[in-house]
mmCIF file of the N, C-alpha and C atoms, coordinates in Angstrom:
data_MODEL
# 
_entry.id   MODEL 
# 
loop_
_atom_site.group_PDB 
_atom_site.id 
_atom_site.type_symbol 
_atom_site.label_atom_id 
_atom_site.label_alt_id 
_atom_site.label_comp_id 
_atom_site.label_asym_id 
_atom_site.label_entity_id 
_atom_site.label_seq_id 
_atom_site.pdbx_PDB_ins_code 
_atom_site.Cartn_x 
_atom_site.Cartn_y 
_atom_site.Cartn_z 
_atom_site.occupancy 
_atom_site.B_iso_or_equiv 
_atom_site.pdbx_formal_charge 
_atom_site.auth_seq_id 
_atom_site.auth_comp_id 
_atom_site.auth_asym_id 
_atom_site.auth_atom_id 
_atom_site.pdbx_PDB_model_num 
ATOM 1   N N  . UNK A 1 1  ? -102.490 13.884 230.661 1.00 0.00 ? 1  UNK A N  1 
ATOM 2   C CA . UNK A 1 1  ? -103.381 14.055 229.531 1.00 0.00 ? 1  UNK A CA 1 
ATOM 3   C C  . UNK A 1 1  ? -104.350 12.899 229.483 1.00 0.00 ? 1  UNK A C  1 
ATOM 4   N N  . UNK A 1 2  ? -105.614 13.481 228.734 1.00 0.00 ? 2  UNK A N  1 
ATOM 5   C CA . UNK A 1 2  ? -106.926 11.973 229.188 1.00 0.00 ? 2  UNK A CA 1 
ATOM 6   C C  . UNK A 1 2  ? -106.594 11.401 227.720 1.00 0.00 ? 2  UNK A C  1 
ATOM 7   N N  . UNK A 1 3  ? -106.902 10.611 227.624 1.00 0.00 ? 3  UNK A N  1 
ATOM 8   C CA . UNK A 1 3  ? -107.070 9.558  226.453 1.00 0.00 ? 3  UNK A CA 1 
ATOM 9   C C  . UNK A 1 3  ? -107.335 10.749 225.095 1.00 0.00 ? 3  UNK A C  1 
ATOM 10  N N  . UNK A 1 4  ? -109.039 11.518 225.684 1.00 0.00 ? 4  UNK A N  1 
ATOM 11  C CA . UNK A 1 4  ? -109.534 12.182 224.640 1.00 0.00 ? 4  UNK A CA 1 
ATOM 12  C C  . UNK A 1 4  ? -108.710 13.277 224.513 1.00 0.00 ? 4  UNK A C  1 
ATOM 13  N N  . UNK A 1 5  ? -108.075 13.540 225.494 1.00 0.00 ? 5  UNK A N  1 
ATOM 14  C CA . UNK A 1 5  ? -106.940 14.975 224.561 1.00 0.00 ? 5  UNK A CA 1 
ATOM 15  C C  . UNK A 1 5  ? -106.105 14.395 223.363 1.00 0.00 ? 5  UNK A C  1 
ATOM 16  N N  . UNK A 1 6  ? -105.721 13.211 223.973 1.00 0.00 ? 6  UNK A N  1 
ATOM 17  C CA . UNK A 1 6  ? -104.559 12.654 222.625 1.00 0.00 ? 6  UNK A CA 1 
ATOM 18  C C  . UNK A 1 6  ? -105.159 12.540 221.750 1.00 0.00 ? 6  UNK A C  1 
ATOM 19  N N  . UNK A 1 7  ? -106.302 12.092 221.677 1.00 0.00 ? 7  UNK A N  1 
ATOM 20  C CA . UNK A 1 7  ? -107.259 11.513 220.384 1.00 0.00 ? 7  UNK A CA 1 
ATOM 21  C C  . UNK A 1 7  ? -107.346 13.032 219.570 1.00 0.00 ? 7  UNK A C  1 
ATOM 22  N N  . UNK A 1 8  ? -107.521 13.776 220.303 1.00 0.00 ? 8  UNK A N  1 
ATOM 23  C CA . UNK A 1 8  ? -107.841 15.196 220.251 1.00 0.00 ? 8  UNK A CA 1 
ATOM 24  C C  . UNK A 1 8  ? -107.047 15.543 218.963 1.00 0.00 ? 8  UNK A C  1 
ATOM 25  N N  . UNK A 1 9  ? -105.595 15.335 219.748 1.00 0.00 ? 9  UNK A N  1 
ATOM 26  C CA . UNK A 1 9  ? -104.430 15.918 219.350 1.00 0.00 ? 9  UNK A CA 1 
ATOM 27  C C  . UNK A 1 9  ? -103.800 15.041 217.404 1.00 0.00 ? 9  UNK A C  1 
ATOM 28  N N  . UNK A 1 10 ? -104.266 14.160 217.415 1.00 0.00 ? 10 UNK A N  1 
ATOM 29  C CA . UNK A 1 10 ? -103.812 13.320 216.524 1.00 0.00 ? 10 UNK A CA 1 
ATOM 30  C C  . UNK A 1 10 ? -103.858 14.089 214.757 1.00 0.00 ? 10 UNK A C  1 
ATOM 31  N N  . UNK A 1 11 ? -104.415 15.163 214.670 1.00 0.00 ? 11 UNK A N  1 
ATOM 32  C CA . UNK A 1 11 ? -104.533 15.105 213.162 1.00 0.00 ? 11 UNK A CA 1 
ATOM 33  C C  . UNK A 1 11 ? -103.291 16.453 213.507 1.00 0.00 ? 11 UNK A C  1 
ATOM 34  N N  . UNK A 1 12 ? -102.881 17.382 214.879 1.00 0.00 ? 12 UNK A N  1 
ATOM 35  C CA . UNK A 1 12 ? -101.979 17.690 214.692 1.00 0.00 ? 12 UNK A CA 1 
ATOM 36  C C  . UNK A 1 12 ? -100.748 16.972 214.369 1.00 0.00 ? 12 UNK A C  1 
ATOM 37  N N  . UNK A 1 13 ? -100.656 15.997 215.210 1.00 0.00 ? 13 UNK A N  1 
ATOM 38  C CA . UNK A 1 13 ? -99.027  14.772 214.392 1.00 0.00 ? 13 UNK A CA 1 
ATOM 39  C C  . UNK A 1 13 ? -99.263  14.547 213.259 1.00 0.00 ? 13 UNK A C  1 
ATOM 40  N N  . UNK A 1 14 ? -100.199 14.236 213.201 1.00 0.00 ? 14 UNK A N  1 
ATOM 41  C CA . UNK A 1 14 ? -99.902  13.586 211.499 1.00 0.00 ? 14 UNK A CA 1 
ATOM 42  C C  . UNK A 1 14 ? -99.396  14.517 210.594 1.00 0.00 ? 14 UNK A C  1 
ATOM 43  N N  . UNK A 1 15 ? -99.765  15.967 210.816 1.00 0.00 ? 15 UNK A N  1 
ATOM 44  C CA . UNK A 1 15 ? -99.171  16.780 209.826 1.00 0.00 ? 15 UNK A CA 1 
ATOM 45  C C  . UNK A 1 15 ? -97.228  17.119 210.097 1.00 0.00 ? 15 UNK A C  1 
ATOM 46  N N  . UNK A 1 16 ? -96.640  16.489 210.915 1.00 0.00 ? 16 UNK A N  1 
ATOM 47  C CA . UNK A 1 16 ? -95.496  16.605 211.446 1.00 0.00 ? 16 UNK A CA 1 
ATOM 48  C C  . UNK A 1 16 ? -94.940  16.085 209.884 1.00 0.00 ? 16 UNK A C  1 
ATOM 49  N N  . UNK A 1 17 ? -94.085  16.668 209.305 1.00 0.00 ? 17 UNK A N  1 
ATOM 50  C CA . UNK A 1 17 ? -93.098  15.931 208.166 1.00 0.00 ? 17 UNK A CA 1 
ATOM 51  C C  . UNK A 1 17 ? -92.555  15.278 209.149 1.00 0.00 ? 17 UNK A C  1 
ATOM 52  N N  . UNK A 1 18 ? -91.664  13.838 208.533 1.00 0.00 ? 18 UNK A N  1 
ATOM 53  C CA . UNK A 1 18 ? -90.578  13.136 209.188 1.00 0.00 ? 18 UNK A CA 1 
ATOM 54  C C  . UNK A 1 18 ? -90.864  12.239 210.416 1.00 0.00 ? 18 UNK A C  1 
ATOM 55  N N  . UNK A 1 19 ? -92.036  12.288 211.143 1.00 0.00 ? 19 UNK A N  1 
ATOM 56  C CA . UNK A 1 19 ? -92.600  11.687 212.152 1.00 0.00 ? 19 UNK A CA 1 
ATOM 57  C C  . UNK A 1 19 ? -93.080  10.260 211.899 1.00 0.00 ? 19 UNK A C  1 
ATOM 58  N N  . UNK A 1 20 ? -92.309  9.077  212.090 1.00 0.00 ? 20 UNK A N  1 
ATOM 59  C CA . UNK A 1 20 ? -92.785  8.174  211.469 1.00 0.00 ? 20 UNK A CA 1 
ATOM 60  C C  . UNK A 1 20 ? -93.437  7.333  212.667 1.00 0.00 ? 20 UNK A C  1 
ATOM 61  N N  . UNK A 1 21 ? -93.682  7.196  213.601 1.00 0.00 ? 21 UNK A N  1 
ATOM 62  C CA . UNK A 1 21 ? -94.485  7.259  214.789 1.00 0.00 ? 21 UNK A CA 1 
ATOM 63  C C  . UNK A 1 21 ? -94.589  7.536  215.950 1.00 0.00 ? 21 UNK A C  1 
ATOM 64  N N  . UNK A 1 22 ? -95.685  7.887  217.093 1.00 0.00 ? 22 UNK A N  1 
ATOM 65  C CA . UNK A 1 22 ? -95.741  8.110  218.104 1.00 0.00 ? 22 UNK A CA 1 
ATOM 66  C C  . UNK A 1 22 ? -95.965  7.672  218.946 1.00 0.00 ? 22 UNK A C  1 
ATOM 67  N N  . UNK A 1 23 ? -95.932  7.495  219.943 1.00 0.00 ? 23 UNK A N  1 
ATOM 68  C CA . UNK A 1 23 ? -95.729  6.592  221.286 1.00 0.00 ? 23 UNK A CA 1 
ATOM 69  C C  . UNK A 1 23 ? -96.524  7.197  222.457 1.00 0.00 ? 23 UNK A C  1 
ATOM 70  N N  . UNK A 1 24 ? -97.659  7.104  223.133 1.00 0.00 ? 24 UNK A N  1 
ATOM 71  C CA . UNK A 1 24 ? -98.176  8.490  224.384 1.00 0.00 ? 24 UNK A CA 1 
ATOM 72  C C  . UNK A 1 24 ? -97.887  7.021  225.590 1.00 0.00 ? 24 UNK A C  1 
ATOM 73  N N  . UNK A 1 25 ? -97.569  7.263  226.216 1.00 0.00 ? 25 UNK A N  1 
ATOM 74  C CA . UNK A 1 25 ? -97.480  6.713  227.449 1.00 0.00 ? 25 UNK A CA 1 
ATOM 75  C C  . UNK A 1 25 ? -97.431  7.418  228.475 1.00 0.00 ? 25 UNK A C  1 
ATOM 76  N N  . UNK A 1 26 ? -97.889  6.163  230.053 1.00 0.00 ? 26 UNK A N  1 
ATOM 77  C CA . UNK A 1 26 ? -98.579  7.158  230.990 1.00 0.00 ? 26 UNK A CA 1 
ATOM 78  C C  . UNK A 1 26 ? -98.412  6.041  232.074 1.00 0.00 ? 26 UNK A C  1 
ATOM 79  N N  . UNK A 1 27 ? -98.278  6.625  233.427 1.00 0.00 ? 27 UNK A N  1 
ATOM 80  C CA . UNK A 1 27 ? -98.260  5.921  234.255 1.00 0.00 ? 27 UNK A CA 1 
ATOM 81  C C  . UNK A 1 27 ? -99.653  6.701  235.299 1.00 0.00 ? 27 UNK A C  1 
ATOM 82  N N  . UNK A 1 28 ? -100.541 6.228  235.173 1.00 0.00 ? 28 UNK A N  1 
ATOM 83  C CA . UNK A 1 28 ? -101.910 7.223  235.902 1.00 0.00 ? 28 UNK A CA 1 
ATOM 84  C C  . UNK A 1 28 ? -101.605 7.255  237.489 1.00 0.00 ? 28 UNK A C  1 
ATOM 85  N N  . UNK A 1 29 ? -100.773 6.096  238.013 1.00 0.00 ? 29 UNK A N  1 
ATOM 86  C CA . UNK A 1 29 ? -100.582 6.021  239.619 1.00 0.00 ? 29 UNK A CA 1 
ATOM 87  C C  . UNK A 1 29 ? -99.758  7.198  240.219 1.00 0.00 ? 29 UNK A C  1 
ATOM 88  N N  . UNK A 1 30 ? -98.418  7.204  239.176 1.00 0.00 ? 30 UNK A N  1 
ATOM 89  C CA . UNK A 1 30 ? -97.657  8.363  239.598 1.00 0.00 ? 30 UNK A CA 1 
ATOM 90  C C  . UNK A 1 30 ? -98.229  9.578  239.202 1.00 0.00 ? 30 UNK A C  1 
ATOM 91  N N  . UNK A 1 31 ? -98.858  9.737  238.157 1.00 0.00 ? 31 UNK A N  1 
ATOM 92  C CA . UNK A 1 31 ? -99.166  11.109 237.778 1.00 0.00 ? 31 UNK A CA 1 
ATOM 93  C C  . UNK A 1 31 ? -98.635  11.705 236.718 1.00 0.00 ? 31 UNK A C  1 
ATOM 94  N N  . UNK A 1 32 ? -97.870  10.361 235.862 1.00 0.00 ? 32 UNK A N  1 
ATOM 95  C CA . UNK A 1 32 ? -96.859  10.737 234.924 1.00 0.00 ? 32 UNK A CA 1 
ATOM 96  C C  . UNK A 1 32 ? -97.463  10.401 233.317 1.00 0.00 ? 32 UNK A C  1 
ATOM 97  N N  . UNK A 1 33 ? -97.348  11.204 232.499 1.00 0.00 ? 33 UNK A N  1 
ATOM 98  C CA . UNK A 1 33 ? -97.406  11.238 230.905 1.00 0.00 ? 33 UNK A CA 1 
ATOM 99  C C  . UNK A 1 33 ? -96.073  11.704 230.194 1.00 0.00 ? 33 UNK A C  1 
ATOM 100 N N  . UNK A 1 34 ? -96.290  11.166 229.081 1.00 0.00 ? 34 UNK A N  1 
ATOM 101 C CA . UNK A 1 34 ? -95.156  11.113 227.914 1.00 0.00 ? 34 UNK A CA 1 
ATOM 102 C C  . UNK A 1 34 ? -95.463  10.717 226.683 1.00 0.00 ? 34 UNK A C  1 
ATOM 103 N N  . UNK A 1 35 ? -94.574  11.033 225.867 1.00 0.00 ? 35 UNK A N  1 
ATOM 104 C CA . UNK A 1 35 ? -94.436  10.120 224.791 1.00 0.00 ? 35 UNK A CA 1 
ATOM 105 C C  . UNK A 1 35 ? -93.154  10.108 224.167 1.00 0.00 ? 35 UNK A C  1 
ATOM 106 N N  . UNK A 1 36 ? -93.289  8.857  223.313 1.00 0.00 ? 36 UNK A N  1 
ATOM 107 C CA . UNK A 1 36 ? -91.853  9.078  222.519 1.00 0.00 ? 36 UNK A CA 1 
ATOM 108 C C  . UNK A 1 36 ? -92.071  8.624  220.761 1.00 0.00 ? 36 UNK A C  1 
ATOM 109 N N  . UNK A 1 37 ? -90.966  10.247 220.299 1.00 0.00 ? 37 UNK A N  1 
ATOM 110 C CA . UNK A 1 37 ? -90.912  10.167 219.147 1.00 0.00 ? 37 UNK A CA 1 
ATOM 111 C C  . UNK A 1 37 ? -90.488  9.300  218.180 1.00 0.00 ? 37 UNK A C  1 
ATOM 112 N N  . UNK A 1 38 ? -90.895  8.738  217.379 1.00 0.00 ? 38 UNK A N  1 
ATOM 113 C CA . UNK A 1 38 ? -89.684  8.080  216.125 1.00 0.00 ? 38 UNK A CA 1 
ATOM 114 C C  . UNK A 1 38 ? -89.337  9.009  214.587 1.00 0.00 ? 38 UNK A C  1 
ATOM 115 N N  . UNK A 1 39 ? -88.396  9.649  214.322 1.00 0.00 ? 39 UNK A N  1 
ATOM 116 C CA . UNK A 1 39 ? -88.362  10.554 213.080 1.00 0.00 ? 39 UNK A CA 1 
ATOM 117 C C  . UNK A 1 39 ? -87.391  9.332  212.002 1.00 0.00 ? 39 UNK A C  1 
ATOM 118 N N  . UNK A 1 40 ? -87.506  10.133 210.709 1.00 0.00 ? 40 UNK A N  1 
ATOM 119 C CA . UNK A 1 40 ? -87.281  9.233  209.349 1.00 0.00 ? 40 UNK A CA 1 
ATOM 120 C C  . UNK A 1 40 ? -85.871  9.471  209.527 1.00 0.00 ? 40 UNK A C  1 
ATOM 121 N N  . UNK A 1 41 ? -85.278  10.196 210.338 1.00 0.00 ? 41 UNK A N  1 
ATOM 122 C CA . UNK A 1 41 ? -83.987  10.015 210.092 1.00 0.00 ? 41 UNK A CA 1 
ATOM 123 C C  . UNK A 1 41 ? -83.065  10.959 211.704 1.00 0.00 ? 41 UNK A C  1 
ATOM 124 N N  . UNK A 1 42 ? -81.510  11.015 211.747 1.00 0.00 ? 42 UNK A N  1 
ATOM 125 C CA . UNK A 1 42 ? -81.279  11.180 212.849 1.00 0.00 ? 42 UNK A CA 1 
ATOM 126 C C  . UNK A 1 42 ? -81.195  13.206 213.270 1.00 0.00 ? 42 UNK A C  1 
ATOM 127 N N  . UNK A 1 43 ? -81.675  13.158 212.102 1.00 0.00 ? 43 UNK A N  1 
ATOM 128 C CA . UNK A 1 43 ? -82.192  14.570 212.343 1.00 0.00 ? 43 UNK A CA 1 
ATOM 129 C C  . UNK A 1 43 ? -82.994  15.230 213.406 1.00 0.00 ? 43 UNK A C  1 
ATOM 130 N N  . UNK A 1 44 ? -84.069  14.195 213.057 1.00 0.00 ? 44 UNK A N  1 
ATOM 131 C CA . UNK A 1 44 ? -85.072  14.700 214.897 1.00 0.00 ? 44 UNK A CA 1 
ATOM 132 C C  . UNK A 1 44 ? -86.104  15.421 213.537 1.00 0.00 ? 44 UNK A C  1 
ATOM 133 N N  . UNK A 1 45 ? -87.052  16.440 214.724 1.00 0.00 ? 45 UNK A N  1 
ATOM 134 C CA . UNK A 1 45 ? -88.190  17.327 214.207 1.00 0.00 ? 45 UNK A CA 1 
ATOM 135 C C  . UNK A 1 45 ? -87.321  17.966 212.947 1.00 0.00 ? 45 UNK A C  1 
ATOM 136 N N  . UNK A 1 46 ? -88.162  18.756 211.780 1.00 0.00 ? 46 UNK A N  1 
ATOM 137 C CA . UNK A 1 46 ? -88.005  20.048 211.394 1.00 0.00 ? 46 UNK A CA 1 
ATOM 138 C C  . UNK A 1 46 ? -87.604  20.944 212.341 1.00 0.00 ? 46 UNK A C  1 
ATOM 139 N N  . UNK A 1 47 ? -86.584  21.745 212.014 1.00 0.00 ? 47 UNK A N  1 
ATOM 140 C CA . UNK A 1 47 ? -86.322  22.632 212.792 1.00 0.00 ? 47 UNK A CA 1 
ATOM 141 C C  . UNK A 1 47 ? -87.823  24.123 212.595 1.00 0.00 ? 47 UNK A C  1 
ATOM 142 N N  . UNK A 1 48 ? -88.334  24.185 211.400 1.00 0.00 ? 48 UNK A N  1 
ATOM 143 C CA . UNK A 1 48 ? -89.583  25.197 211.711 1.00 0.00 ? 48 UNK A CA 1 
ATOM 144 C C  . UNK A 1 48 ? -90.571  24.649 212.190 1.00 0.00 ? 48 UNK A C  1 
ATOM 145 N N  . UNK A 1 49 ? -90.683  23.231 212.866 1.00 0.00 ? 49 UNK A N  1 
ATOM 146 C CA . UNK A 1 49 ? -91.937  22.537 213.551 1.00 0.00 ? 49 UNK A CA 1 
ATOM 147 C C  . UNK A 1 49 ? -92.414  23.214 214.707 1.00 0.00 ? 49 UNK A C  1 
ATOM 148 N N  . UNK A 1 50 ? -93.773  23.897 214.815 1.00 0.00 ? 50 UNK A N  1 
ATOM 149 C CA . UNK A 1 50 ? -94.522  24.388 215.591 1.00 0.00 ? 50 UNK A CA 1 
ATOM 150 C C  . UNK A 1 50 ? -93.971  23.392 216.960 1.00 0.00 ? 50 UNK A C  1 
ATOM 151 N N  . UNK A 1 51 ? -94.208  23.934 218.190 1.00 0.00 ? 51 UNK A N  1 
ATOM 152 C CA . UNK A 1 51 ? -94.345  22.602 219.244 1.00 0.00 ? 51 UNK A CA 1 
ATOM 153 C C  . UNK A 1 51 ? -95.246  22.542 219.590 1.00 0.00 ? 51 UNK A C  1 
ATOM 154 N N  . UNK A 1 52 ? -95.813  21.297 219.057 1.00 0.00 ? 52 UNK A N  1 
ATOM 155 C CA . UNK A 1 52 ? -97.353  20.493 219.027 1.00 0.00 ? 52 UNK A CA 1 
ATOM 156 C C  . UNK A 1 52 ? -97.817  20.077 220.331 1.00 0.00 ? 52 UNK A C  1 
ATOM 157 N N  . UNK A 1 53 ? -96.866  19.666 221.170 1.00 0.00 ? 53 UNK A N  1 
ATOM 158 C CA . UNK A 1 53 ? -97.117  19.156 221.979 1.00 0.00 ? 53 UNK A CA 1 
ATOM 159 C C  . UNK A 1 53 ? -97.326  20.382 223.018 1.00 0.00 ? 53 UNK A C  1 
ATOM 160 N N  . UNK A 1 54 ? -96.854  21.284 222.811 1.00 0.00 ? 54 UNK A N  1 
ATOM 161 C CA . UNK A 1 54 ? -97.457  22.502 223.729 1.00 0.00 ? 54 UNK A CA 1 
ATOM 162 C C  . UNK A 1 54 ? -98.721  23.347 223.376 1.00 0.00 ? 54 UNK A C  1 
ATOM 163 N N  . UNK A 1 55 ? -98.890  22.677 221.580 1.00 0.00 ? 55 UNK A N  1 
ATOM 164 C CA . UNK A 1 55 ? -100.290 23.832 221.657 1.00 0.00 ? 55 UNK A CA 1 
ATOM 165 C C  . UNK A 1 55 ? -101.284 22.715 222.257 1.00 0.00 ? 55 UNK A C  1 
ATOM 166 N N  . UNK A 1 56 ? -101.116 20.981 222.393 1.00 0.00 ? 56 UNK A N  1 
ATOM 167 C CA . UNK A 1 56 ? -101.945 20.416 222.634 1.00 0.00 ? 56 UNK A CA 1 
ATOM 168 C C  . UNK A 1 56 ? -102.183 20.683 224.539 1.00 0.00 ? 56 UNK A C  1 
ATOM 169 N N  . UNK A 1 57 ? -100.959 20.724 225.008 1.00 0.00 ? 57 UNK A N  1 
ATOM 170 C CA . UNK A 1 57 ? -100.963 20.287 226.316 1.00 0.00 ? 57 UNK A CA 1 
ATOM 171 C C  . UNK A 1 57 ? -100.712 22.175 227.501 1.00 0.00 ? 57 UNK A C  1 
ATOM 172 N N  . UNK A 1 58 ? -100.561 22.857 226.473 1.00 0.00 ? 58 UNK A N  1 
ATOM 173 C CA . UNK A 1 58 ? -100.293 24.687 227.304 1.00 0.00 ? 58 UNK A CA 1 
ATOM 174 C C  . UNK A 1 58 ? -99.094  24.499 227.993 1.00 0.00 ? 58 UNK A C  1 
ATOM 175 N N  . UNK A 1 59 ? -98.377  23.378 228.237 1.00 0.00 ? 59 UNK A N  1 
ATOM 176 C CA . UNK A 1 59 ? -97.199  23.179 228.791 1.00 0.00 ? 59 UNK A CA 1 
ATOM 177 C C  . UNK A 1 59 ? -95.830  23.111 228.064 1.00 0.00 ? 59 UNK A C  1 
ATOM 178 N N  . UNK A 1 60 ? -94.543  23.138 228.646 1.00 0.00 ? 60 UNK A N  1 
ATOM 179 C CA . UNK A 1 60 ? -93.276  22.746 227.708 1.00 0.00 ? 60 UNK A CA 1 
ATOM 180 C C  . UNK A 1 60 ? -93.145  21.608 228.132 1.00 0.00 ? 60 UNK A C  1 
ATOM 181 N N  . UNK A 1 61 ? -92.231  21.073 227.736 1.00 0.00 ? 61 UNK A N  1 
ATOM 182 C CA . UNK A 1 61 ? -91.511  19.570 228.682 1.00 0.00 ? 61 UNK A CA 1 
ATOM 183 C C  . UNK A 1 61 ? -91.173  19.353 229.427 1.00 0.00 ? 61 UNK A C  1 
ATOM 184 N N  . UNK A 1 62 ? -91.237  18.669 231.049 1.00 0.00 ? 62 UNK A N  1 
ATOM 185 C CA . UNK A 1 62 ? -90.291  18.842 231.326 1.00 0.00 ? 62 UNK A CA 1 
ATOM 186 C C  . UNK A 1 62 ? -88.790  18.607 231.174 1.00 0.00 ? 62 UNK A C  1 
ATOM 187 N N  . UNK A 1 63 ? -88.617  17.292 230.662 1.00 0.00 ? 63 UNK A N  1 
ATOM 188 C CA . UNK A 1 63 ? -88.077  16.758 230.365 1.00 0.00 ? 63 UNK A CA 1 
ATOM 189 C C  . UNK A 1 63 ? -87.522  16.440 228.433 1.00 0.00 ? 63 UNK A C  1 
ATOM 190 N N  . UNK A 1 64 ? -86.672  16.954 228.186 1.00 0.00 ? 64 UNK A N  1 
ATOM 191 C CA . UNK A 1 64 ? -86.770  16.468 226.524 1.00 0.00 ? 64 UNK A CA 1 
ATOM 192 C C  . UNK A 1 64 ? -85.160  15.878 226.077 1.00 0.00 ? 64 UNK A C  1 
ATOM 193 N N  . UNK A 1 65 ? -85.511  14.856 225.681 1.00 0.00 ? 65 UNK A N  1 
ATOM 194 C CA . UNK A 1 65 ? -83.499  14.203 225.126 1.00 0.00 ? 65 UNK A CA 1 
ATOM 195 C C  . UNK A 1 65 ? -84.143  13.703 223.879 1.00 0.00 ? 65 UNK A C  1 
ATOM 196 N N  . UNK A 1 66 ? -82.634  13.412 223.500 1.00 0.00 ? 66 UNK A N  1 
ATOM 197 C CA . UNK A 1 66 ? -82.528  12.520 221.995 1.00 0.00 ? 66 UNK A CA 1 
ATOM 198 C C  . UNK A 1 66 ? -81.989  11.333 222.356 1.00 0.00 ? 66 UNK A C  1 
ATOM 199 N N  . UNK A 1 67 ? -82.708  10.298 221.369 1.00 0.00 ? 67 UNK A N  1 
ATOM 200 C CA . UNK A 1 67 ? -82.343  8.470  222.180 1.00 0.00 ? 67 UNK A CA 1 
ATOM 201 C C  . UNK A 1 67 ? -81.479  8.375  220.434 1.00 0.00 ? 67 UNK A C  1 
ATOM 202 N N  . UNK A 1 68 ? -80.539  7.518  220.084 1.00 0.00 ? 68 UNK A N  1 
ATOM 203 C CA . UNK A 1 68 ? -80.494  7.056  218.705 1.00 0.00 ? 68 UNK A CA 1 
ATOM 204 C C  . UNK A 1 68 ? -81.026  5.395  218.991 1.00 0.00 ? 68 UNK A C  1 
ATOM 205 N N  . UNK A 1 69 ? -81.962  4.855  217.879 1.00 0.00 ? 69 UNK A N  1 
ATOM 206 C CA . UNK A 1 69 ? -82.389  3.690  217.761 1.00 0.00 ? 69 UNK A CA 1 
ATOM 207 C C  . UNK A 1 69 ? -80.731  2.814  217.348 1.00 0.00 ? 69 UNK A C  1 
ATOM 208 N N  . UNK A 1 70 ? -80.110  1.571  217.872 1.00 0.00 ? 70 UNK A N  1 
ATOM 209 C CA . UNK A 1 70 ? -79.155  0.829  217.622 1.00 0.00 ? 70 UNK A CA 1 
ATOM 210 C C  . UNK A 1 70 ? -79.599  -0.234 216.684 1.00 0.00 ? 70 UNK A C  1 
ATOM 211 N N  . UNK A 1 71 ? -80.809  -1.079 216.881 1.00 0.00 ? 71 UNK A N  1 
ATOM 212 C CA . UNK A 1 71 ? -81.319  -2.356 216.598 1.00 0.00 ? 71 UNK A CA 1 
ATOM 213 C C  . UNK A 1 71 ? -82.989  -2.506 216.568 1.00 0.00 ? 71 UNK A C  1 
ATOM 214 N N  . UNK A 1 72 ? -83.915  -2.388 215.694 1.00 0.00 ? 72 UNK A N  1 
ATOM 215 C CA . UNK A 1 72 ? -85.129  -2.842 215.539 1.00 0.00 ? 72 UNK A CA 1 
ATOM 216 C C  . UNK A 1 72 ? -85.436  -4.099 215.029 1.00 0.00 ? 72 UNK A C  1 
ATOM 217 N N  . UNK A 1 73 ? -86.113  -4.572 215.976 1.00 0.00 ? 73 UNK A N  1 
ATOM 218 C CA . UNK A 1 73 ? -87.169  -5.987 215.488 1.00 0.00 ? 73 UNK A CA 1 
ATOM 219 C C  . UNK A 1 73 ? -88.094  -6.051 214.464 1.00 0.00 ? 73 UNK A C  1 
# 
């Protein structure tokens, strides 16, 4: 994804309930994009949450897990 898709994409997150920030990261050498979620609690998304990230990107994930945060700075 280019910079301007994410930029693109941004007033879709914000409408995410529970999303308390987002993360896009990218490695341009390998060919690799991502991001990672932070939600208000260990719930994760709304379960009726559209997937945003597929109307932004026409793709699914390949990849999708759940991390739990232990310790913030």
């Amino acid at each position: 994804m280019s910079n301007a898709e994410v930029r693109g994409s941004l007033n879709l997150w914000r409408r995410v309930d529970g999303l308390v920030v987002k993360y896009w990261i990218s490695n341009p050498e390998l060919g690799l994009w991502g991001a990672v979620s932070v939600w208000e609690d260990c719930a994760g998304p709304p379960t009726d949450m559209t997937n945003v990230g597929l109307a932004v990107t026409g793709r699914h994930p390949c990849i999708k897990t759940t991390w739990n945060v232990e310790i913030a700075l």
